[in-house]
N, C-alpha and C positions, 0 to 999 in steps of 0.2 A: 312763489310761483309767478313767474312771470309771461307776461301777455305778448300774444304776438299779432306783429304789426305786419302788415304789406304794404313795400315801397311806393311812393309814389310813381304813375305813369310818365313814360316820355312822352314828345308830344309824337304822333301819328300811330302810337301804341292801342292797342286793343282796351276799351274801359274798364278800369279797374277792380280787382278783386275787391268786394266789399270786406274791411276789416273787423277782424274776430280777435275779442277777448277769452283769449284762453281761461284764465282765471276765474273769469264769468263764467265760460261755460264749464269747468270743472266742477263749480262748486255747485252750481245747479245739477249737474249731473251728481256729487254728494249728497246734495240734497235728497232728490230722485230714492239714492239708493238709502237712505238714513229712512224713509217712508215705505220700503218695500217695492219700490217699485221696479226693480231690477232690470228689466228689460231695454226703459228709457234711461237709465242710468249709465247702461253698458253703454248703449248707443252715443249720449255726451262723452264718456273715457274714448270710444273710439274715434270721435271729433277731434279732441285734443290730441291724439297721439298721429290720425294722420299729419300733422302740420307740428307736433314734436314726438318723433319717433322713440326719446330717450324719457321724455316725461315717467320719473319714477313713482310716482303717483294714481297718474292713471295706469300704470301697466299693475303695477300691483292691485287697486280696488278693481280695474275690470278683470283681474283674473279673479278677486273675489267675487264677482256678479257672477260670472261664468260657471263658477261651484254652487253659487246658490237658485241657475237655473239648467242643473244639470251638467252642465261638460265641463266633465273634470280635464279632460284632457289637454282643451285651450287654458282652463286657471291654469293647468301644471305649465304650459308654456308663457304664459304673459307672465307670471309672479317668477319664473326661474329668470326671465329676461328683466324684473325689474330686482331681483339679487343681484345678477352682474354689475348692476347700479349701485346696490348699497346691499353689500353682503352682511351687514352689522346691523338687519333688523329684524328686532326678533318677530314681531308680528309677521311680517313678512315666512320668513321659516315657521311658524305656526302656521298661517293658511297654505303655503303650499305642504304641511302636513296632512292641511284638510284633502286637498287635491287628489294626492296621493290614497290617503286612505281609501275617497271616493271610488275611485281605480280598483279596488281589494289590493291594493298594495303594502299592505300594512306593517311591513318591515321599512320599507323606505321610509312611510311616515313616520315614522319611531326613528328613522334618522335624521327626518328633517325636525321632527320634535326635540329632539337632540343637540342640535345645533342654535334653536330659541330657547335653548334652557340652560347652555352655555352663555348665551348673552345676557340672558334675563332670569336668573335661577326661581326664581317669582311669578314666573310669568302663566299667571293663572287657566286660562286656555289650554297652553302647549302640557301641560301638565294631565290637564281633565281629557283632553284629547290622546294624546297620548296614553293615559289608561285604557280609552274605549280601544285603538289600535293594539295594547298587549293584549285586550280580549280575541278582537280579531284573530291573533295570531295564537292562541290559544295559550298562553299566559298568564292565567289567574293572577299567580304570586304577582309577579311585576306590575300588576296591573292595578294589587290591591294595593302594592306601596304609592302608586301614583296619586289615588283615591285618596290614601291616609293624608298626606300634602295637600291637597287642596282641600282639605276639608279642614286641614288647621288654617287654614290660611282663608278662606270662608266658610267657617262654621253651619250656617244657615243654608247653604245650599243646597236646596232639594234635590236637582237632578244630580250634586255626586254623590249625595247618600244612596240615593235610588241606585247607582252603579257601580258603588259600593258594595252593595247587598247584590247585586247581580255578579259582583267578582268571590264574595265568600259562599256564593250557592254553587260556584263551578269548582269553590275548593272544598267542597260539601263542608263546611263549616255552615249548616241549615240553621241553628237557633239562632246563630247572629246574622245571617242574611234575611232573619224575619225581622227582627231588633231593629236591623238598619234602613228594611224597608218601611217600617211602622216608625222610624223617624223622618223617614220622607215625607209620607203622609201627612205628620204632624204639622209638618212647614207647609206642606201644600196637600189640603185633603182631598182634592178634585182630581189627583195624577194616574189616570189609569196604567202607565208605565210603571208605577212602584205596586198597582194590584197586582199587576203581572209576576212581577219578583218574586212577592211574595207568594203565589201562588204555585210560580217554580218550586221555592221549598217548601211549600206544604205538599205537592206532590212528591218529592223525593222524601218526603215523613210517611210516606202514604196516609195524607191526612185529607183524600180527593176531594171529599164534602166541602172542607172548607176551602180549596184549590179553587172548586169550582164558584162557591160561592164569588171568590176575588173575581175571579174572571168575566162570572155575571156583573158585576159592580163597575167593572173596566170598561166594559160593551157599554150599561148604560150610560155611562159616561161619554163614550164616543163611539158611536155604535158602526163610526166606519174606521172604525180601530185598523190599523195594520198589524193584522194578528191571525191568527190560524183560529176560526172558529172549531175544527177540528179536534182543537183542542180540549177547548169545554167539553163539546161533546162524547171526551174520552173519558175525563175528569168524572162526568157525570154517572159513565157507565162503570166506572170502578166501584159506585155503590149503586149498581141497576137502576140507575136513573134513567132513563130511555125517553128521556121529555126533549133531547135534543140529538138524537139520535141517526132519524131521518136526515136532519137537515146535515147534520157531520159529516155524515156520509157522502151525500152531492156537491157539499161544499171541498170536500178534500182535495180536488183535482185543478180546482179555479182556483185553491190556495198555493200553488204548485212554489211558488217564489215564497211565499211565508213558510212553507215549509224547509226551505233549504235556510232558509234561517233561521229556526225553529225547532230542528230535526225531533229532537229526543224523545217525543212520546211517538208523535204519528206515525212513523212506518211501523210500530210494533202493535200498537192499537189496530191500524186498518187487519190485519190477522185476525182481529176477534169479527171482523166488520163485512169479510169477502171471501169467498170460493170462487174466487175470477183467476186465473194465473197471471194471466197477462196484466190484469190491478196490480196484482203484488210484486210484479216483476217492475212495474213503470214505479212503484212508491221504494221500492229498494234503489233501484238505478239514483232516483233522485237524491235518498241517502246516501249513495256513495258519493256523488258528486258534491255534498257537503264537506264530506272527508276531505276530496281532493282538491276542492276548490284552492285553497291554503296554501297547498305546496310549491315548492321552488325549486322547478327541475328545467334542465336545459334540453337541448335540440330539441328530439320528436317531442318532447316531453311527457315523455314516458320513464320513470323511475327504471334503473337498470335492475335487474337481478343481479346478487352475489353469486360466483362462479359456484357447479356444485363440486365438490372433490372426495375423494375416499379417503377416510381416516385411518394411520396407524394400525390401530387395533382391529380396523374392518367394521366399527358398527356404527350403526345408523345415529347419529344423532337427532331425535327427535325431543322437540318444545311446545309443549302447553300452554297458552296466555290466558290468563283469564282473572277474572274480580270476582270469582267466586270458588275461590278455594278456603272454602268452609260449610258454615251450615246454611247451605243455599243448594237447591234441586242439582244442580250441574255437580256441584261439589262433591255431593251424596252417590249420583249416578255414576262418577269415572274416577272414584274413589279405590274400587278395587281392582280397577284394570290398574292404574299405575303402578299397583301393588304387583299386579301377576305379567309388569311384560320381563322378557325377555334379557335380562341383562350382558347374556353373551353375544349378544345381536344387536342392542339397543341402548346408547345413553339417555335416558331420561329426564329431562330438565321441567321445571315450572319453575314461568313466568309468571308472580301475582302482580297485577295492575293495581290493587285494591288489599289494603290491610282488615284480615279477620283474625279473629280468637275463637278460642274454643275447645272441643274435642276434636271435633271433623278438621279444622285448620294445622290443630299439631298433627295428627294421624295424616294428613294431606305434604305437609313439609317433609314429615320423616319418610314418607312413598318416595320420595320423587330424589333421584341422585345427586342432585345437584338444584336448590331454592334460590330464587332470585324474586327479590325485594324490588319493585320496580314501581312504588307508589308515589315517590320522590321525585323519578326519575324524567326525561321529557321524552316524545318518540323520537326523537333523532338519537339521543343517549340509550335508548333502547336495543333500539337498530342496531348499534353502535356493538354492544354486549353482545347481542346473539352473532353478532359476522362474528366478532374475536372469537366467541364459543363454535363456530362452523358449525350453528346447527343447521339440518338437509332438512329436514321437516317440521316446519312451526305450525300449531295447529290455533286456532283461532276459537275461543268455547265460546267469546262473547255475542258475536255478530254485532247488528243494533239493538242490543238491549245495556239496562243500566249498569254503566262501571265501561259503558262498553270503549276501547282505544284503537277504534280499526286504524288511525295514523301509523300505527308501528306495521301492520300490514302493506297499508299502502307507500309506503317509504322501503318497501322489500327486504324484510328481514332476515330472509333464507330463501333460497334455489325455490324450494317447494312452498307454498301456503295452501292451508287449508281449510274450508269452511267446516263444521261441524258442532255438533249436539246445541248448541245455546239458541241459534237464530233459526228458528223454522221457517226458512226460505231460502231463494239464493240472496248472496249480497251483491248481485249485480253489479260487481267489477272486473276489470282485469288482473287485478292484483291478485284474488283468488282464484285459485287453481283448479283444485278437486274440492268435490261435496260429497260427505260420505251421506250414502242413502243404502237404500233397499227395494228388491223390485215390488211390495208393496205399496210402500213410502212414496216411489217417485214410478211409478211403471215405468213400461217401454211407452216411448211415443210421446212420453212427457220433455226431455231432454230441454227441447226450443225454451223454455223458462226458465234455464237456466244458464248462467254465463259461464260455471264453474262446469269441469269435466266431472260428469256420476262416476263414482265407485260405489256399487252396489254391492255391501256384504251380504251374504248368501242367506241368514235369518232376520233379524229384525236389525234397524243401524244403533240401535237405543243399548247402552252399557247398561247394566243394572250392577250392584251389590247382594250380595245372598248371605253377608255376615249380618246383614240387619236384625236385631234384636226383635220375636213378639214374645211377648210375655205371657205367662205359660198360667197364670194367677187367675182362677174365678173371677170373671166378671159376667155380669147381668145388664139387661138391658136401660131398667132401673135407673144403674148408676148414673148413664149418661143420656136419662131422658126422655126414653125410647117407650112403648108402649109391649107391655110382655107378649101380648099377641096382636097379630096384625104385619102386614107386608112391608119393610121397610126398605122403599127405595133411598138411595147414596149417591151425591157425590159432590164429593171435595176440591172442588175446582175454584179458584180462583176467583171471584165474582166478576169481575169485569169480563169474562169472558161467558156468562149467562148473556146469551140474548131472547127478547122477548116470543121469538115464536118458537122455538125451545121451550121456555118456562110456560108457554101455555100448553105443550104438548103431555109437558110434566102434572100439571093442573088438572086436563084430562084424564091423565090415568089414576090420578088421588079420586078426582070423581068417581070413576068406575072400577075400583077397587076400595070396597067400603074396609074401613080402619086403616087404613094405608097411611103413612106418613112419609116426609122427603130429609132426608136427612145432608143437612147442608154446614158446610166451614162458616166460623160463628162470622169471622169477617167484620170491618168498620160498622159501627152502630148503625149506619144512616142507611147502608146496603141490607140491615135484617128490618130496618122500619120498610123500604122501599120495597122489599121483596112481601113482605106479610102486608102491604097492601093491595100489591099488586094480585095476590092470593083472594084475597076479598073481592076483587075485581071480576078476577074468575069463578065466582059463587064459592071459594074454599073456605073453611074457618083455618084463621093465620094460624092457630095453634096446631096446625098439621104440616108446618114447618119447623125441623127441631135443628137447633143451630149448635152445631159440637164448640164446646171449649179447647183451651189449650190441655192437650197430654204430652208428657216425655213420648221419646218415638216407640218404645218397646209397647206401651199401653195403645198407642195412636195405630200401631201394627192389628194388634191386639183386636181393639174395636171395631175393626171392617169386617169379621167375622161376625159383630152384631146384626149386617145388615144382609140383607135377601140379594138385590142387585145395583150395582154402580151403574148409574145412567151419565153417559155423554155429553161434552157439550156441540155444538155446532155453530159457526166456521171452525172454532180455536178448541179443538178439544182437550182435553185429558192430555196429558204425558208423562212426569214423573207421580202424579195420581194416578193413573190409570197403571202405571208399573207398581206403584206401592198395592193398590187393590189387588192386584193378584198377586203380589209376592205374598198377602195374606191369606188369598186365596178365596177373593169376590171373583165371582165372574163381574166382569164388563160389558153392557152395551153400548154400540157405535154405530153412528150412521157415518160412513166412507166419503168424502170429497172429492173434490178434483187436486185439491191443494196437498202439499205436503203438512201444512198444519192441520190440515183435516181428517188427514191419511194415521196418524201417530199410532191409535189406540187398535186399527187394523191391522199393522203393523205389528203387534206386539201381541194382539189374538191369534195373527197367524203365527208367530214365533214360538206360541205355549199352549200352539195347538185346538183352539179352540174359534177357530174362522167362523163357525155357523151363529154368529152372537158378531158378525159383522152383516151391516145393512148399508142401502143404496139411496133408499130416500127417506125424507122425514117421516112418511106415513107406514113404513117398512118397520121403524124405531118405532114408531107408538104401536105398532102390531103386535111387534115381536115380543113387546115389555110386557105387556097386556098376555098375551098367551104363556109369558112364563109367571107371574104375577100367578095368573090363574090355574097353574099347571105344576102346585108343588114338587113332584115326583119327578120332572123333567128337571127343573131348575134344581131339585136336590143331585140330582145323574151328574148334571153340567158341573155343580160343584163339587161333588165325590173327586171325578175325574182330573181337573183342575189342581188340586191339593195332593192327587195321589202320583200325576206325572210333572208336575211344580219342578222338581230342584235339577232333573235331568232333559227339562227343555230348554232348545238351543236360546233362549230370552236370559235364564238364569246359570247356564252353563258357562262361568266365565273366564275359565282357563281355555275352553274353547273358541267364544267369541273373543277372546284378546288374539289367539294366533289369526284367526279371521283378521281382526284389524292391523294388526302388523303383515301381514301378505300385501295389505291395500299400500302402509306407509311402504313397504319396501320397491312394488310396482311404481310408487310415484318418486322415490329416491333413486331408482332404477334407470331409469328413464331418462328423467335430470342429468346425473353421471355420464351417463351415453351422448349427453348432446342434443336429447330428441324433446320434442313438444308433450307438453300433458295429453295423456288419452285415456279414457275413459277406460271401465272395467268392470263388466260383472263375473264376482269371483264366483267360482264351484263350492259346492260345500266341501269341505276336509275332513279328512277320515277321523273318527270317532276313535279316542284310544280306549 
C-alpha cells in the first residue's frame, strides 16, 4: 500500500496541501473497523479512496462497512468496483455475496458465492453463506449440502449446526433437525437461535409444550430477541395455555416484519385468535407477500397467466394440489367428490405436494385420473407439469396451513386458481381467483375481505363423504368413560382452537347442569393437565372433564351418539368435526361470526337443515345449551329429525353437491376461454333428480 504524497509548492502558489499517509490512514481506518466501529472506519476508506480512486482495498472493506451498517446497495457497488481490480478474490466474491443476499437477492448471491468457491473451494464463509442464501431461495437440499461442507471442514461450529438443523426442519427430516439443533447447544448452550430450531421441529411433531418451552428459554435469553412472540403464544395455546395469550395477540401486528419471516404458524393461529375481517385479511395479505417476496418476474411484475384453451376431447381439465391426500380432515372431506365428478366433462388430476400412506392415500390415488407425485419436485418444476398437462382449473386445498406450497400458485400454474376447503379465509393475493364459499359462510356484503372472486354454492361449500363407516356393534357409555346417566356435552375440536371465554362458558353450564360432563379429544398431555386446572379454577371438579382416546373411525363414528350435544368452538370453530357429529347424528351447537372460520358449523346446520341450534352471540350459546340440556324431549325431537333427514340433505347429498361444484369449476373455465376477467357467482340450486 502505498502513501501518497503532495508535490511540493511553486513559489507564489497557494500553501500547500498538508500531506497524507494513505497507509496510515487505511490501516487506522482497519483498525476502526477490526473494533466495530464501522462508521469511522468507513469514513478513513473514504479518505483513501478520495486521493486513490482505484485503492482495491479500501473499495472493497468500505463496501464491507456499508453491509455491516445497513446499505447493501453501496457494498454491492464499491466491492463490484474493487472486482474490476482484482476479479481473483475470493473474499471479495464472498462479501459481495453478503451484499446481495442483504438486497433478498439470493439467487445472485449464490452466484457470487459461486465464483469464491471457484477460486477458493475451501472457502469457509462463501460456503456457510451460501447455505443460508439456498434457504432464502427455498432450497433445503442445496442448502443442506452446503452445511454438510462446512461442518466437515469446522466440525465445532455452532451457528452451522444450528443452520443445519434449520435446513433438515424445512426438509421435514424433524428428528435430526432436533439432533442437530441439540448439537449446537452443546458447543454453545446460550444460543437462543438453536431454541428456535429446535422448537420449529417440535412444533411440526406437535410436540407444542415442549416448542414452547424452547421458545420461553430463547426470550429469556435475549428477551429482545428478533422473533415473533406470537409465536409462543400460539405454541402455548395448542395445549390451552393461555398465560401468553393476551399479549400474542397485541403483539402480532408490531411483529408485522418477523412475521414475513416467520410465516408458518401465525396467520393460521390468529383464526383461533379474531372475528375481525379486516385482522385476518391484513395477516393473510402479509402471508402472501412472503410467498412472493422470492420470485423473479420481469416488467410489471406480475407473473403471466398460461393461455386458457379448449381441449380435444372438450373437458375441463381440472387439478387438486394439496399435502393432504390421505388421512388428514381435507383428504377425508373431498374424498368422494373425486370419486363422483364427472368424467365426460372433466379430467381429474392430483397434485400431492406431500407423500402419505394409508387407506385414505391409496383410495385417494386411485379416485383421481391421473396422480402426480410432486414432493421431489421444486415450484417452478411444478408449474412446469401442469401448463404441459393444460390443466384450466388448479384448485389449491392447502392455503397457509402445513405442507402448504402456495409458490406453485403464485408462479400461475393454470388460467384459473382457486382458493378452497383447506385455508379458512382468503389468501389475499392476486394469483388467486375464485373462493368457493356459501351464502352462509361468506353472506352478501361480505365480499370487501376478500381478494378472490365468491362463488357461492347454493347449500353449504363443505364436501362431505357419506361412505364413512359407523359401526353398528353395542357400545356403552362405560366403555369410554362417560357417566351412564347424566348430560353429556362434546366436542372434538382441536385444542388450540379452545379459547378461554368459551371454556368458561362451558364451565358454566357443567355448573348448572348437575352430572353433566364435557367430553373432549384426549390431545397432548400438557393441554388435559392445563384444561383440568383451568376447570378447578372455575370451581369444577377436573374429573368432569373426560378426554376420548384414540378409536379406528367406524367406532370414533360410532361414539358421538354417546353424547347429548357438540358444543362449538369460538373464533375458529368446528368444521370437519362439526361435519363428523352430524354425519353421526349429534346435533351441533354454534354461535355465528363475522368471519368465515366462524361462520363453518352455521353453514353446515343450515345445509342439514337444522339452522335453529345456530346463535349470534356468546350468551345466545350459553342459553340455548342450557334450555336443551334442560329440555330432554326438545333436544331428543332435534335429534330424531337430524338422523331421520341425514343422508338426503343437500350437506350429505354428494352426487348433487359435486354437480353444484363443477357448474362453479365450469363458470370459471368459461370465462377464462372467452377472454374475460374472473367474476363472481351465486349459483341457483339444481334440480333434484
Amino acid at each position: 500500500m502505498n502513501s501518497f504524497r503532495v508535490p511540493s509548492a511553486r513559489p507564489g502558489s497557494p500553501p500547500p496541501v498538508p500531506q497524507i499517509d494513505l497507509a496510515q490512514v487505511f490501516a487506522r481506518g482497519f483498525a476502526l473497523h477490526q473494533q466495530g466501529e464501522l462508521a469511522q472506519a468507513a469514513e478513513h476508506y473514504r479518505t483513501v479512496l478520495r486521493h486513490a480512486p482505484r485503492h482495491f482495498d479500501a473499495l472493497h472493506l468500505a463496501g464491507v462497512a456499508a453491509h455491516g451498517l445497513g446499505d447493501d446497495v453501496t457494498a454491492e457497488d464499491l466491492i463490484r468496483k474493487a472486482l474490476k481490480l482484482n476479479p481473483k478474490y475470493a473474499d471479495a466474491w464472498s462479501n459481495l455475496g453478503q451484499a446481495l443476499a442483504g438486497q433478498g437477492r439470493a439467487q445472485d448471491a449464490i452466484a457470487a458465492y459461486r465464483r469464491a468457491l471457484a477460486l477458493q473451494p475451501d472457502h469457509w464463509n462463501a460456503l456457510f453463506n451460501r447455505g443460508s442464501a439456498w434457504l432464502d431461495a427455498k432450497r433445503p437440499k442445496e442448502a443442506l449440502a452446503d452445511f454438510d461442507r462446512a461442518i466437515e471442514l469446522a466440525p465445532d461450529h455452532a451457528e452451522a449446526h444450528n443452520f443445519r438443523s434449520f435446513a433438515l426442519c424445512r426438509l421435514f427430516r424433524l428428528a435430526e433437525a432436533i439432533a442437530e439443533a441439540n448439537r449446537a447447544l452443546e458447543l454453545k448452550p446460550e444460543f437462543p437461535e438453536a431454541y428456535i430450531n429446535r422448537a420449529a421441529a417440535l412444533r411440526l411433531l406437535n410436540r407444542s409444550a415442549a416448542a414452547a418451552r424452547d421458545l420461553d428459554t430463547a426470550f429469556r435469553i435475549k428477551p429482545d430477541l428478533d422473533y415473533p412472540f406470537s409465536l409462543l403464544a400460539a405454541d402455548k395455546s395448542m395445549v390451552c395455555d393461555w398465560s401468553a395469550l393476551e399479549r400474542g395477540k397485541a403483539a402480532t401486528f408490531a411483529e408485522i416484519e418477523q412475521v414475513i419471516k416467520f410465516q408458518s404458524a401465525t396467520a393460521w393461529h390468529m383464526l383461533a385468535w379474531s372475528d375481525d375481517p379486516a385482522e385476518i385479511m391484513r395477516m393473510a395479505r402479509f402471508a402472501a407477500s412472503q410467498v412472493t417476496s422470492g420470485l423473479s418476474v420481469h416488467g410489471s411484475g406480475k407473473v403471466k397467466s398460461p393461455p386458457a384453451r379448449r381441449h380435444a376431447d372438450g373437458r375441463i381439465r381440472i387439478g387438486y394440489v394439496s399435502s393432504d391426500f390421505g388421512d388428514h380432515p381435507v383428504g377425508q372431506l373431498i374424498s368422494r367428490v373425486i370419486e363422483l365428478h364427472d368424467r365426460e366433462r372433466f379430467e381429474v388430476h392430483g397434485f400431492s405436494i406431500q407423500r402419505r400412506d394409508g387407506a385414505m392415500a391409496d383410495r385417494l390415488r386411485a379416485a383421481f385420473d391421473c396422480y402426480h407425485d410432486l414432493a421431489d419436485a421444486s415450484d417452478a418444476d411444478a408449474v412446469a407439469l401442469m401448463r404441459k398437462l393444460g390443466i384450466d382449473v388448479a384448485i389449491c386445498l392447502n392455503g397457509y396451513t402445513a405442507g402448504e406450497r402456495p409458490g406453485i400458485f403464485a408462479l400461475r400454474a393454470a388460467p384459473v386458481q382457486v382458493n378452497f376447503l383447506g385455508f379458512a379465509a382468503t389468501m389475499a393475493t392476486e394469483c388467486m381467483d375464485y373462493i368457493v364459499a356459501d351464502p352462509v359462510l361468506v353472506p352478501p356484503g361480505s365480499e370487501g375481505f376478500y381478494t378472490e372472486q365468491l362463488v357461492r354454492l347454493p347449500n353449504s361449500y363443505m364436501p362431505s363423504d357419506p361412505t364413512r363407516p359407523i359401526a353398528e356393534r353395542p357400545m356403552t357409555r362405560a366403555e369410554w368413560g362417560l357417566p351412564e346417566d347424566g348430560f353429556v356435552f362434546c366436542s372434538f375440536v382441536t385444542n388450540y382452537k379452545i379459547m378461554p371465554d368459551v371454556f368458561a362458558t362451558w364451565m358454566r353450564l357443567l355448573d348448572q347442569v348437575p352430572g353433566s360432563v364435557l367430553w373432549l379429544r384426549k390431545g397432548q398431555e400438557e393441554a388435559r393437565e392445563n384444561l383440568r386446572a383451568a376447570a378447578a379454577g372455575h370451581g369444577i371438579d377436573p374429573d368432569r372433564l373426560v378426554f376420548a382416546g384414540f378409536a379406528d373411525l367406524a367406532d370414533h363414528f360410532a361414539r358421538y351418539r354417546l353424547a347429548d350435544l357438540f358444543l362449538d368452538t369460538f373464533p375458529y370453530g368446528a368444521h370437519t368435526t362439526a361435519n363428523d357429529a352430524l354425519w353421526a347424528g349429534l346435533p351441533v351447537l354454534t354461535m355465528a361470526g363475522r368471519c368465515y372460520h366462524s361462520r363453518v358449523a352455521a353453514s353446515l346446520l343450515n345445509a342439514v337443515g337444522l339452522p335453529e341450534l345456530v346463535t349470534d352471540s356468546l350468551a345466545g350459546y350459553e342459553a340455548l345449551a342450557l334450555e336443551l340440556a334442560r329440555d330432554p324431549a326438545r333436544l331428543a325431537a332435534i335429534t330424531a329429525r337430524l338422523r331421520a333427514s341425514r343422508d338426503a340433505s343437500p350437506l350429505f347429498d354428494m352426487p348433487r353437491w359435486t354437480r353444484d361444484l363443477e357448474r362453479a369449476f365450469a363458470h370459471m373455465a368459461g370465462r377464462a376461454r372467452a377472454g374475460l376477467p374472473p367474476e363472481g357467482l351465486d349459483l341457483a340450486p339444481a334440480a333434484v333428480d
